[in-house]
C-alpha positions as CSV (number, residue, x, y, z in Angstrom):
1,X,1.1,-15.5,-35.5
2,X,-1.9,-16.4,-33.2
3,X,-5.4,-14.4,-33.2
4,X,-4.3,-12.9,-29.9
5,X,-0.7,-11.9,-30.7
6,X,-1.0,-10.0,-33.4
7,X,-3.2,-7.3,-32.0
8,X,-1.2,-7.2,-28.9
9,X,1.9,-6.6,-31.2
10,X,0.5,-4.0,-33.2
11,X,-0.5,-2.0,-29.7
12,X,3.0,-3.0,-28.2
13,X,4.3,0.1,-27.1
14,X,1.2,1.9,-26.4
15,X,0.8,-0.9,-23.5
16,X,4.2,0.1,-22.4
17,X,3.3,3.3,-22.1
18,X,0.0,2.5,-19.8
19,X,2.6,0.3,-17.7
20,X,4.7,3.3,-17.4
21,X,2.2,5.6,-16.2
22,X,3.0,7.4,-12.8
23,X,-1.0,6.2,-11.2
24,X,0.0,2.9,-12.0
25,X,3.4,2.9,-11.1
26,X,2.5,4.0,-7.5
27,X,-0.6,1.5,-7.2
28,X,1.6,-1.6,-8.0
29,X,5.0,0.0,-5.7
30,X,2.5,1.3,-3.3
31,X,3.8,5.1,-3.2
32,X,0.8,6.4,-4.7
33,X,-0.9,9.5,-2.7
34,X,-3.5,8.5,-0.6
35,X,-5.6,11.5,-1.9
36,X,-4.9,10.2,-5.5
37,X,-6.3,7.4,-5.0
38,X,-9.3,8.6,-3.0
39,X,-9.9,11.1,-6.3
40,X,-9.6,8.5,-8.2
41,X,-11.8,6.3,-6.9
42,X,-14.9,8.8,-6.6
43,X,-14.1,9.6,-10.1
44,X,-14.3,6.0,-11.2
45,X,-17.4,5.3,-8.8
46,X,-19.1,8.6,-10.8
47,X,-18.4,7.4,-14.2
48,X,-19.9,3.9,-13.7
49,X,-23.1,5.4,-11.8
50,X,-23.5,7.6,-15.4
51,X,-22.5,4.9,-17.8
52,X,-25.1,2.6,-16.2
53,X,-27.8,5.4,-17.2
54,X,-26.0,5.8,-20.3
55,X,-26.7,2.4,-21.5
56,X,-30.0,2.3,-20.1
57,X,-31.3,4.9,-22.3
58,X,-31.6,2.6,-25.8
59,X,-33.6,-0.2,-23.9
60,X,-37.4,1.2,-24.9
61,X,-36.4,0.8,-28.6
62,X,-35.0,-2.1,-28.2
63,X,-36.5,-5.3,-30.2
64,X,-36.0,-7.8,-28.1
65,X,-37.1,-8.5,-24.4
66,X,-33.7,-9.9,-23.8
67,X,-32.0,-7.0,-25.1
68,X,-34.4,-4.6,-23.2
69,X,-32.9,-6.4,-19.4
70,X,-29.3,-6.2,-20.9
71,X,-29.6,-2.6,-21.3
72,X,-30.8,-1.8,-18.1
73,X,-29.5,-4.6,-16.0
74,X,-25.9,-1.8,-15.0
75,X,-28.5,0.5,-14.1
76,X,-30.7,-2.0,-11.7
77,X,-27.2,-2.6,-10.2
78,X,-27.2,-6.2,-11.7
79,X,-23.6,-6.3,-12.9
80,X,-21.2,-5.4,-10.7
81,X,-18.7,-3.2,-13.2
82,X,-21.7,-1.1,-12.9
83,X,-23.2,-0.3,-10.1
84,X,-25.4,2.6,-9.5
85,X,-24.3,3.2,-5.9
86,X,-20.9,5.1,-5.7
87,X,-19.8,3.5,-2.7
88,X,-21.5,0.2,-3.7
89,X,-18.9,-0.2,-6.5
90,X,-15.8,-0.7,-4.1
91,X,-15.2,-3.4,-1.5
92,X,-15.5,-2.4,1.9
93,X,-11.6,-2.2,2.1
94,X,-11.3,-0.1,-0.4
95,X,-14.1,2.6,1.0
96,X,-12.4,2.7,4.7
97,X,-8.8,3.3,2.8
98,X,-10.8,6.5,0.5
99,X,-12.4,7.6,3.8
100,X,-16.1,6.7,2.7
101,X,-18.2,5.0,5.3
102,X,-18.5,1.5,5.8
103,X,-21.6,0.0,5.7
């Protein structure tokens, strides 16, 4: 067995499970609530703006210059999985469909 397929074995039905999942199942059919969604989406837009700060707090201790930019580069908005603007975090798309301006 391969590096890859054995830990995607041993989580096999777990994954089915996630693919089962009612949000899911109405994102990929495209029955999902609008108002779902839009929670959704401010919820995840909330949890990257705190998990930037989060990982930004270690960086003073840090060591090493380069690990001192990796800590806080979410935060400064550098990586896009973690933006600290809610909005910033969706495409423009996505913010007219969750009824957040456009900019």
């Amino acid at each position: 067995m391969s590096f890859n397929a054995e830990p995607w074995k041993s989580i096999q039905t777990i994954y089915a499970a996630i693919l089962r999942h009612p949000f899911l199942l109405g994102l990929t059919d495209r029955s999902l609530a609008r108002e779902s969604f839009r929670f959704y989406a401010a919820q995840e837009a909330l949890y990257l703006r705190e998990f930037a700060r989060a990982q930004s707090i270690p960086a003073p201790g840090a060591p090493q210059n380069d690990w001192i930019v990796m800590f806080n580069e979410p935060a400064a908005g550098r990586r896009p999985e973690a933006r600290t603007c809610p909005t910033g975090c969706l495409p423009a798309r996505w913010r007219s469909m969750i009824g957040l301006r456009v900019q």
